[in-house]
C-alpha positions in Angstrom: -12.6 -12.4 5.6 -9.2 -13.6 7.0 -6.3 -12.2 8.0 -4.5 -13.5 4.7 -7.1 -11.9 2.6 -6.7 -8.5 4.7 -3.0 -9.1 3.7 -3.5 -9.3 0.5 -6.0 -6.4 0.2 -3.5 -4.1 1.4 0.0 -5.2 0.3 -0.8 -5.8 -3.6 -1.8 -2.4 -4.2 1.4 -1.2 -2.3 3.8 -4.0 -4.3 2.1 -2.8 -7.5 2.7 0.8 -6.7 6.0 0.4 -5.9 7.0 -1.8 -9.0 5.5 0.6 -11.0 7.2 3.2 -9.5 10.9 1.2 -9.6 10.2 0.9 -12.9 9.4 4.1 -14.1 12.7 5.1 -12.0 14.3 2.7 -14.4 13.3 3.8 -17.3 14.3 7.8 -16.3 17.7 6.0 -15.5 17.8 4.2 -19.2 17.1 7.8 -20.4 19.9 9.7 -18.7 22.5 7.0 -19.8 22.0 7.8 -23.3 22.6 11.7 -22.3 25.9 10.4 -20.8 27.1 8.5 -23.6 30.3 9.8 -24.3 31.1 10.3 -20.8 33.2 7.5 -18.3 31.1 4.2 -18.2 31.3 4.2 -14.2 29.1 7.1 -14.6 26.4 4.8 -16.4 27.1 2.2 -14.0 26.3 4.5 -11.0 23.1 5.4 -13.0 21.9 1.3 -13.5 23.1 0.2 -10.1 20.5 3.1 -8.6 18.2 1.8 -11.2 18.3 -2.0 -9.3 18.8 -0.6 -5.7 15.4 1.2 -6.1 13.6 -2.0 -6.5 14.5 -3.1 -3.1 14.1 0.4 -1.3 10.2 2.1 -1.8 9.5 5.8 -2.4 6.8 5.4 0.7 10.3 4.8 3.0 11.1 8.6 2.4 7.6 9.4 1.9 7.3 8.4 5.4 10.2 9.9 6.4 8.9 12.9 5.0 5.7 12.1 7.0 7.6 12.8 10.2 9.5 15.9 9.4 8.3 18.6 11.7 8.3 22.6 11.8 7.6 23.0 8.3 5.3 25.6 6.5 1.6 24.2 6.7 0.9 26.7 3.5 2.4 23.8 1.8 -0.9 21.2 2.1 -3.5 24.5 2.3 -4.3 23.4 -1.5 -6.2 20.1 -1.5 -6.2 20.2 -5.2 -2.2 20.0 -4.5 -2.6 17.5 -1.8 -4.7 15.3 -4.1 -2.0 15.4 -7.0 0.3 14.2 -4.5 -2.0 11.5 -3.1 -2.4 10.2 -6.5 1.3 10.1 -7.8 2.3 8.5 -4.7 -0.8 5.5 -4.9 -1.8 5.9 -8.2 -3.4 2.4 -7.9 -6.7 1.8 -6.4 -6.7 0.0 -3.1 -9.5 -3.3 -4.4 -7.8 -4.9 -7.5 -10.0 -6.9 -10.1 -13.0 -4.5 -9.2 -15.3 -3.3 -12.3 -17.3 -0.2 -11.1 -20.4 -1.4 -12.4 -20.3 -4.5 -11.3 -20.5 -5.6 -7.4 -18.7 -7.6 -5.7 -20.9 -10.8 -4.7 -19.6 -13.8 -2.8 -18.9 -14.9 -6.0 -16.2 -12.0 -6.4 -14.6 -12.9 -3.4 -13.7 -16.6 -4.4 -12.2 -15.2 -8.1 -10.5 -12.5 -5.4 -9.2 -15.8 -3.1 -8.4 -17.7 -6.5 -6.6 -15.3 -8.2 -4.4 -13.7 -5.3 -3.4 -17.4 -4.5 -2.3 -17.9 -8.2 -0.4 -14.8 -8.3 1.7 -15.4 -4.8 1.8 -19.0 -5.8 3.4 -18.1 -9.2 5.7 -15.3 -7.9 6.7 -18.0 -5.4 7.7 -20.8 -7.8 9.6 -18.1 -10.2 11.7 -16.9 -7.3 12.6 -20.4 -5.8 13.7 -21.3 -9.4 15.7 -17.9 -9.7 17.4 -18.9 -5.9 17.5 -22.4 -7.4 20.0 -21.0 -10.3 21.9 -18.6 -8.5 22.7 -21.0 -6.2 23.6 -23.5 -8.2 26.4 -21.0 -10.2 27.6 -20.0 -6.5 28.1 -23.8 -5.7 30.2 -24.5 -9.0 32.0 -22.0 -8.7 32.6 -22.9 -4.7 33.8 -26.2 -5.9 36.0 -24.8 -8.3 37.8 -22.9 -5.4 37.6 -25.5 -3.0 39.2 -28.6 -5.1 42.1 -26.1 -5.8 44.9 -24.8 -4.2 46.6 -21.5 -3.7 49.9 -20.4 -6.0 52.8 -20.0 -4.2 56.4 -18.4 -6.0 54.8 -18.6 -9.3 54.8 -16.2 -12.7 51.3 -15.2 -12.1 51.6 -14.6 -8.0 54.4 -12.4 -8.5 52.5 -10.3 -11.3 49.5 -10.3 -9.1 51.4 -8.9 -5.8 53.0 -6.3 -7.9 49.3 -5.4 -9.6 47.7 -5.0 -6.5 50.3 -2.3 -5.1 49.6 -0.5 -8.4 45.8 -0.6 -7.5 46.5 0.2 -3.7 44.6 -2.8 -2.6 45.6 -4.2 1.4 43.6 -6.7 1.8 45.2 -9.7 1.1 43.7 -11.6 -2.0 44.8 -15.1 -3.1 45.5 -16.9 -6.6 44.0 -20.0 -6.6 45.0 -22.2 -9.7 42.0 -23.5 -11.6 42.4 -27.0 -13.5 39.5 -26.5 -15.6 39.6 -24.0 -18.1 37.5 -21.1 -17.0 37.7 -17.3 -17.1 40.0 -15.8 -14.6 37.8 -13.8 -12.0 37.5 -12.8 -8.3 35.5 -15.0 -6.9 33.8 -14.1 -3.0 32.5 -11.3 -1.2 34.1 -11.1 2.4 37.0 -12.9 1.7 37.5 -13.0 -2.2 39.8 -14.7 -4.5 41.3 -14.7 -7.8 40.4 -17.5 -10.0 43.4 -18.5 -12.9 43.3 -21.3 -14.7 46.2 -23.6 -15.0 47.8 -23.4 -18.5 46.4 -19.9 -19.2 50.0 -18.0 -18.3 51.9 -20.5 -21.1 50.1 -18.4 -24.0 50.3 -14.9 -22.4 53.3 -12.4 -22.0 54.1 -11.0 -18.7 52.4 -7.2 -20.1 49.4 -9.0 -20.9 48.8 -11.1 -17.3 49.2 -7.9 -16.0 47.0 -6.2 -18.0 44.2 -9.0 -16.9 45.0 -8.8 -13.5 44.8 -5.2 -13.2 41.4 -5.4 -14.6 40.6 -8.2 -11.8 42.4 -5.5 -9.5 39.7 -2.8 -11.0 36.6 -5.4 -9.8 38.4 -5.8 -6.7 38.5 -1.9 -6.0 34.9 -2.0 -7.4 33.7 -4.3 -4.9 32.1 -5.2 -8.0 31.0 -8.9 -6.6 28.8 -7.3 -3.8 26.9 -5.2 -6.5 26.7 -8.5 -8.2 24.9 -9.9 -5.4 22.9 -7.2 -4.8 21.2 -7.6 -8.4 21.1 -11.0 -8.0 19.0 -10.9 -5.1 16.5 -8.1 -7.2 16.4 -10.3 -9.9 15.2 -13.2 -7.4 12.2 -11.1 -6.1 11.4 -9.1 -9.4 12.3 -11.8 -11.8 9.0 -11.1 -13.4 9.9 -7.5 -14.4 12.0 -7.3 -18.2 13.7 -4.0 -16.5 15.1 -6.0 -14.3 17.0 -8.2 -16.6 17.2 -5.2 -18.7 19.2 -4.0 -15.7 21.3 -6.5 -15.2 22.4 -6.7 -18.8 23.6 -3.1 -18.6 25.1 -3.4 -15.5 27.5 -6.1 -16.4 28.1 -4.4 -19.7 29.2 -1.1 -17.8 30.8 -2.8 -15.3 33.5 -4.7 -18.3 33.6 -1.0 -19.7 34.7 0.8 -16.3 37.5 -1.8 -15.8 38.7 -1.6 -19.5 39.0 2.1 -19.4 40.7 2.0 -16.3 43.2 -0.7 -17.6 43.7 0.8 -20.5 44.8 4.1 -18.4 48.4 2.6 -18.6 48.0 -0.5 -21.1 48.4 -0.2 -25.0 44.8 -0.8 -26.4 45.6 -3.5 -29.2 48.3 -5.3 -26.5 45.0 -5.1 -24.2 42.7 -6.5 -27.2 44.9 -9.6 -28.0 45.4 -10.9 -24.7 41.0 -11.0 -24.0 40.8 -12.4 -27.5 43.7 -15.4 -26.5 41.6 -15.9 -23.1 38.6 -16.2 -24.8 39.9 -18.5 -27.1 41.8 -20.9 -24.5 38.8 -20.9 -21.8 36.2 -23.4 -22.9 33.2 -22.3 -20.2 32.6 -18.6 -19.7 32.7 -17.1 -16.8 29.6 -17.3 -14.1 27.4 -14.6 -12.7 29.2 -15.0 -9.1 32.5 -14.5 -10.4 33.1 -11.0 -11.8 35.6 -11.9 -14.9 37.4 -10.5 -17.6 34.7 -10.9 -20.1 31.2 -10.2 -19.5 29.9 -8.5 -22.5 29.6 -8.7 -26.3 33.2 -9.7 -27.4 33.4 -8.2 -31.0 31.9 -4.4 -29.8 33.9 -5.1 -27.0 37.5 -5.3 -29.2 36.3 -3.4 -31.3 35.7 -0.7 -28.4 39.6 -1.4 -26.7 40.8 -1.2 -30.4 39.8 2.3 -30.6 39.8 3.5 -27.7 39.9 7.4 -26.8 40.0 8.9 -23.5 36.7 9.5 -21.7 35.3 12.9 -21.6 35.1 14.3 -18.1 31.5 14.6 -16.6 31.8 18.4 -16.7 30.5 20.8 -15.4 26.6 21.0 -16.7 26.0 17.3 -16.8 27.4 17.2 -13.2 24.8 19.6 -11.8 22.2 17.4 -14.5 23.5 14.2 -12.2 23.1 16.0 -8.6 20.2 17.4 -9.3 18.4 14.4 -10.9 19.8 12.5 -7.7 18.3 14.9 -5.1 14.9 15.3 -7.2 15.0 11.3 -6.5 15.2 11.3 -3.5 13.6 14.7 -2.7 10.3 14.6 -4.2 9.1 11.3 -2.2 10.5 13.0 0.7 8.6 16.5 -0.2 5.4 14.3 -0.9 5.3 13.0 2.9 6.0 16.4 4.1 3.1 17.4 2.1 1.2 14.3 3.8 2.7 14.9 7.4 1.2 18.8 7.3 -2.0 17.2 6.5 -2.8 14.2 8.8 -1.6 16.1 12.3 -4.3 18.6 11.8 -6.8 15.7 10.3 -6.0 14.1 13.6 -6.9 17.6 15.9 -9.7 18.1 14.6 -11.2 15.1 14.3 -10.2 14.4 18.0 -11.6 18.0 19.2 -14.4 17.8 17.4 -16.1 15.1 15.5 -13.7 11.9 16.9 -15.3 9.4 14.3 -14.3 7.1 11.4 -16.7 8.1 9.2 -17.1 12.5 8.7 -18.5 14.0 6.0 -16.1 17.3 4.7 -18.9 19.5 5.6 -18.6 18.4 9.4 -15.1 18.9 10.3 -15.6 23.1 10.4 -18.0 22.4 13.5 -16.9 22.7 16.8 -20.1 20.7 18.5 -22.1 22.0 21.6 -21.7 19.7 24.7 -24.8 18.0 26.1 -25.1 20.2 30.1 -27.3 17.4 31.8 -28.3 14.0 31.1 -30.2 11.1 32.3 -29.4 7.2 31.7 -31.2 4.4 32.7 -32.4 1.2 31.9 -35.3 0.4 30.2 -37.9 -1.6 30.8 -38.4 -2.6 27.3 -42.1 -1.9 27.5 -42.0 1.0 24.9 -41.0 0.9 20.9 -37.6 1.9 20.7 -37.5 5.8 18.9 -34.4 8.1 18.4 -36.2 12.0 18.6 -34.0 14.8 18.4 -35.6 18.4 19.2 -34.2 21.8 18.9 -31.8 21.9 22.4 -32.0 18.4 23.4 -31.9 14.3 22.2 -34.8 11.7 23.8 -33.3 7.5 23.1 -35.8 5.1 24.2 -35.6 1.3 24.6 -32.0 1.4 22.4 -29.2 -1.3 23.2 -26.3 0.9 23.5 -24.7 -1.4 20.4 -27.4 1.0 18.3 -26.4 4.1 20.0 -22.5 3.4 19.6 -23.7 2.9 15.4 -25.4 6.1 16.0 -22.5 8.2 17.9 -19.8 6.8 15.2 -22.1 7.4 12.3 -21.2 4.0 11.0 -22.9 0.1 11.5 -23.1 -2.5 13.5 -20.9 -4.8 11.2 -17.8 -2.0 11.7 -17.6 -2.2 15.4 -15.7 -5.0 16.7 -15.1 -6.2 20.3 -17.9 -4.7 22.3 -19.3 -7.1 24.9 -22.6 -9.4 24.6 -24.7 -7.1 27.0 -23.9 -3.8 24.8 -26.6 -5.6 22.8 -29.1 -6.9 25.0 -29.4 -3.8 27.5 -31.5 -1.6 26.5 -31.4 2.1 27.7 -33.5 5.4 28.2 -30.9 8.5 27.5 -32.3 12.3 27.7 -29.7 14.9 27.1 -30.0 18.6 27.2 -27.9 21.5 26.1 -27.4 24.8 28.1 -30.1 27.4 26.3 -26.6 29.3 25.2 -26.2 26.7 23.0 -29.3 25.8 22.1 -29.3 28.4 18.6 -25.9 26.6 17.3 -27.4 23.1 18.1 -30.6 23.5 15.6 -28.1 24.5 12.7 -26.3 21.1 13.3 -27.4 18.9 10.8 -28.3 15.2 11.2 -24.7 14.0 11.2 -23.4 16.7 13.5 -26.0 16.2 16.2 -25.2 11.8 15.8 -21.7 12.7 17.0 -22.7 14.5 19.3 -24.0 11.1 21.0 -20.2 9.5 21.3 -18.7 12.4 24.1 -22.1 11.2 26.1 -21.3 7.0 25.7 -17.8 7.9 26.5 -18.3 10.0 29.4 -21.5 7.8 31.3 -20.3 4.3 29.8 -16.7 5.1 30.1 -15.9 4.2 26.6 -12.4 3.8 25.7 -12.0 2.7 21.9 -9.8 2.5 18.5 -9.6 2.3 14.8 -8.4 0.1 12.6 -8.6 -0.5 8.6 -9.9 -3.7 7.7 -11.7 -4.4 4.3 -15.8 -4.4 4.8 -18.2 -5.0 2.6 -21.1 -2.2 2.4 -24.3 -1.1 0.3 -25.4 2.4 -1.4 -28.6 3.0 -1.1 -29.6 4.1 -4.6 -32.7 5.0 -6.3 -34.2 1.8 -8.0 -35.7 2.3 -12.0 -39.0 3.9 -12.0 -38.0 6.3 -9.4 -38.8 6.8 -5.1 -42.4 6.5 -4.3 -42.0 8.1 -0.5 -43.5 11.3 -0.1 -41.1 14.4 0.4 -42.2 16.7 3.2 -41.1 20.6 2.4 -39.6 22.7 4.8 -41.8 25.2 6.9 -42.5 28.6 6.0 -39.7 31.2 7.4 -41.3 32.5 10.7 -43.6 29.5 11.4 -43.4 27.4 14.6 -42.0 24.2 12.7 -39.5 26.2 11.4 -38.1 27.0 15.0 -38.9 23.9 15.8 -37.6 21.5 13.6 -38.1 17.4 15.0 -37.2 14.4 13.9 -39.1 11.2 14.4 -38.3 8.0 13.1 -40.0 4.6 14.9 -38.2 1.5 14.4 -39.1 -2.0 15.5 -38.3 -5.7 14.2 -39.1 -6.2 10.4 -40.5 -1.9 10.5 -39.6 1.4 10.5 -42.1 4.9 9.9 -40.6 8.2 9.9 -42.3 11.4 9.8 -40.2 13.2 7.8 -36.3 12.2 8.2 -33.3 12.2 5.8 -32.5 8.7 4.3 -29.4 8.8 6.4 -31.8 7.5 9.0 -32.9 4.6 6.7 -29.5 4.3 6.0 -29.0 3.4 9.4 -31.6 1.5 10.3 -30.9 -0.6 7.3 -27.5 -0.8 8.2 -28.2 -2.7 11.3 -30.9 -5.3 9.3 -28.7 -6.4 6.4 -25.2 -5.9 9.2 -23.3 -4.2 6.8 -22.5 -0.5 6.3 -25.5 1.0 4.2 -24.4 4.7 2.5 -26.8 7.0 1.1 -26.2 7.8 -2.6 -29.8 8.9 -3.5 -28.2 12.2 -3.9 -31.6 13.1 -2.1 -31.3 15.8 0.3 -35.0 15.9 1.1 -36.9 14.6 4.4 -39.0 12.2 3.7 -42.3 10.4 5.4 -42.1 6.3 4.4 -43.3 3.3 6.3 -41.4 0.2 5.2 -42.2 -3.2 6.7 -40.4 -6.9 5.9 -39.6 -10.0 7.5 -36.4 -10.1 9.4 -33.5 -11.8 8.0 -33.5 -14.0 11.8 -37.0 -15.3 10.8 -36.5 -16.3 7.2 -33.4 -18.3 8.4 -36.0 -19.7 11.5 -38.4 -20.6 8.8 -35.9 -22.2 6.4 -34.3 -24.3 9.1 -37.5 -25.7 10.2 -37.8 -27.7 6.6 -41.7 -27.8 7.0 -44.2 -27.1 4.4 -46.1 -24.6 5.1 -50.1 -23.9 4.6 -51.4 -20.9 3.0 -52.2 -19.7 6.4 -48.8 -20.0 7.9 -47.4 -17.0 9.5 -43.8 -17.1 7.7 -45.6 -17.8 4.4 -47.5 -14.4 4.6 -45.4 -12.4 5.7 -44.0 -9.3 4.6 -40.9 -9.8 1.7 -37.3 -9.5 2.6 -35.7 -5.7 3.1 -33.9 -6.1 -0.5 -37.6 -6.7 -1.8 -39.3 -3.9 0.6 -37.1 -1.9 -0.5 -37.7 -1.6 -3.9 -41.3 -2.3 -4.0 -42.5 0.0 -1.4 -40.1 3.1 -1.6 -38.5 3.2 -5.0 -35.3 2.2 -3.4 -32.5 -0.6 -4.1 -29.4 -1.5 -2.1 -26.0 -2.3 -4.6 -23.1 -4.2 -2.9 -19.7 -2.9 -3.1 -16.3 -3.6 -1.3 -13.4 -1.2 0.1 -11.1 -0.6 2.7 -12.4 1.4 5.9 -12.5 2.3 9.4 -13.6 -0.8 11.9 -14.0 0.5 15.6 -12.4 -1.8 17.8 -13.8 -1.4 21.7 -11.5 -1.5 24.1 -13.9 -1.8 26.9 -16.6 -0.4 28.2 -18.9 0.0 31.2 -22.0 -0.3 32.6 -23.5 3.8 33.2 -22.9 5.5 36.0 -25.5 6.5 38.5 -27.6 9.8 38.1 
């Protein structure tokens, strides 16, 4: 896998959580304008300008400011049926895309993965250079426009202007540039703005109505109405895929023309106000461009219509303004409340993970044990004389002839394929390791169950090997061990009789070599393992069988069929690789009832920093 597919594994999920997110924001927004629908349009404004700056900023920002907030009540994550409803509200998308549950993902899957993740970026890609293509484009015409012309100086319409702006209590000094094409007057900039007029357009206005236009220019000024402009046009670029957006941005502009007509019309006769945006409509032949916030901008017929009758706004009030706070603090409060949640949760996740079971992979049932140290042990190297054999007895652990690759897969409870940087000779040294417990602790050490006393391994590599590791998610591929049709054929061993001496004593013996492995009675997490390191992926036990079983299980190693197969020589019924034992996918299911299913997700690698050759005795 490379680093782009990594990438891709984890940021689509995230960009289609928050999309989904923005846009159920939007649509709570297109909700609450209709609730304020006889109340100022700078209100509904506020409401769709929140709607397009929460596409650019994610609920996991204050979800992970949330994350960090300290000395809260931990009561608040002591429900995990809570925690869980939270989990799933903020990532309510799964984390592998494109994956049907009853279906694994082959080689094949990965290629439609590759194929379809390219066409995706590639298509967002092209739409949003053509969106950048077209604003930029309207910027530059309108750039021109400005640039060909010239400032007015001791005119009709600078004087009217000069005296607008003092009405509007604006200090910053705008000019009025004088348009020879016939375009919309409109402020034109961001940092240094202008006002576009047309040449011509003062002979068919009275002084009241260029006024009246330039106070509603005055209105966009105050507004800073351009900037918000900008702003959408930059969400419409990355999200031009998403009808809200455009939805957005219709209503925006729409609310934006209303704002500045009410405020106009504040100290302008309506139907004086009407006639002059009917006479520059009628005189300008192009209308006015996204980058220049004009006088028009909306539906001209509602729009007179609107002026005609106007009435004055009703004020917010009272109720609908505590609506408006509220529904602004629950938007930015509950994503914030969610990482709190998350942030009581993880700290003590991270304790006792660290004090006690300091592994990527834990079952639930684990993480209440505080694990018994090991008082003495004994590492050397091994001759390599013996079959290698894991035996765990009642106080102590006995590793023979193991490279200490197989006992850091051991200690971590996870495989050899999800543990990254160790050096070569971790897997060509093989050790002999015999630990004991103090006889205090020898009681709590045979309740430990099979996973428990695994972990207990790690403290031992970290202390004699001088271990020093980290964790890091990366997509893997693993296998469940299931329970092929026609059921297991392994024999179950039952548990001794209370009181008896293999009750006391319970042992675990599994014998492994190349292409073989023979337990006496084991859980299948001990196939699971052993399997783990033949195929070199994670193997997981979902058997759902809780048993221990005896089984002997032989194949050829995957090294040899790949020797065999390179040597391109036919073989003779007596040859060696032509009568040997089937492949572990075929072993499996022939000899114990038992079939391995592929399946891909996101998980814990274990990244070695270094590590050490064992200290002396």
């Amino acid at each position: 896998m490379t680093s782009i597919d990594s990438w891709n594994l984890m940021a689509f999920p995230s960009a289609v959580t928050h999309i989904w997110q923005s846009t159920a924001f939007a649509v709570g927004v297109w909700t609450l304008t209709f609730a304020m629908h006889g109340r100022a349009a700078r209100v509904r404004f506020s409401l769709w300008m929140a709607a397009s700056i929460k596409f650019l900023v994610p609920f996991a920002l204050f979800v992970a400011l949330g994350s960090h907030w300290h000395g809260t009540d931990s009561r608040l994550s002591a429900d995990p049926r809570f925690s869980a409803v939270v989990q799933r509200i903020e990532q309510p998308f799964a984390v592998v895309p494109f994956q049907t549950p009853d279906l694994p993902i082959t080689s094949h899957g990965d290629a439609d993965w590759r194929r379809i993740s390219m066409l995706l970026s590639g298509g967002w890609l092209i739409g949003s250079f053509l969106m950048l293509v077209r604003f930029a484009r309207q910027w530059w015409v309108a750039h021109s426009l400005v640039k060909d012309s010239s400032p007015l100086q001791h005119s009709r319409e600078v004087d009217a202007w000069d005296l607008t702006m003092a009405k509007a209590r604006i200090r910053r000094p705008i000019s009025i540039i004088g348009i020879r094409k016939r375009v919309e007057p409109g402020i034109f900039g961001v940092r240094r703005p202008v006002l576009m007029w047309p040449l011509g357009l003062s002979q068919i206005l009275s002084d009241t109505q260029i006024v009246a236009i330039m106070a509603h220019e005055c209105e966009h000024v105050r507004r800073r109405d351009n900037l918000i402009a900008l702003i959408q046009g930059f969400v419409e670029v990355v999200f031009w895929f998403n009808p809200m957006v455009w939805l957005i941005g219709e209503k925006m502009i729409d609310e934006r023309e209303r704002a500045c007509d009410e405020r106009v019309l504040e100290g302008t006769e309506p139907r004086t106000y009407a006639d002059c945006i009917l006479k520059v409509c009628a005189f300008c032949l192009e209308s006015s461009m996204p980058c220049v916030a004009g006088v028009s901008g909306s539906e001209l017929k509602k729009r007179v219509l609107r002026i005609t009758k106007h009435s004055s706004s009703k004020p917010l009030g009272v109720g609908p303004g505590i609506g408006f706070i509220l529904a602004a603090t629950l938007a930015i409060g509950l994503p914030i409340g969610f990482g709190v949640v998350r942030g009581q949760s993880i700290p003590e996740q991270k304790k006792t993970e660290t004090r006690q079971l300091p592994a990527p992979l834990v079952p639930p049932s684990n993480r209440e044990l505080t694990l018994p140290e090991f008082e003495v042990s004994t590492v050397k190297p091994s001759k390599g004389d013996e079959p290698s054999t894991t035996l765990f007895t009642p106080d102590s652990v006995r590793i023979v002839n193991l490279p200490l690759i197989s006992i850091l897969c051991t200690g971590f409870r996870t495989q050899l394929s999800r543990i990254s940087g160790a050096p070569a000779w971790v897997s060509t040294r093989s050790f002999n390791i015999e630990a004991k417990v103090n006889p205090e602790e020898a009681a709590k050490l045979a309740r430990l169950n099979l996973d428990a006393r695994r972990a207990m391994l790690l403290p031992l590599v970290v202390e004699r090997f001088h271990l020093k590791y980290h964790l890091e998610k990366r997509e893997i591929t693993i296998y469940s061990l299931v329970v092929a049709k026609g059921g297991i054929k392994m024999k179950e061993i039952p548990p001794a009789a209370p009181g008896s001496k293999g009750a006391s004593q319970p042992s675990f013996l599994l014998n492994m070599g190349p292409g073989r492995v023979e337990s006496n009675g084991t859980p299948l997490a001990f196939l699971a393992l052993r399997l783990s390191d033949e195929v070199g992926k994670t193997v997981v036990d979902h058997t759902g069988l809780s048993g221990n079983y005896a089984f002997a299980l032989e194949w050829t190693p995957e090294s040899s069929l790949e020797l065999g197969s390179a040597a391109g020589q036919s073989r003779s019924p007596t040859d060696p690789l032509k009568t040997a034992a089937p492949s572990v996918f075929t072993a499996l299911q022939e000899e114990l009832g038992l079939r391995l299913e592929p399946n891909k997700q996101l998980g814990d690698v274990v990244v070695i920093d270094s590590v050490e050759m064992p200290t002396e005795n």
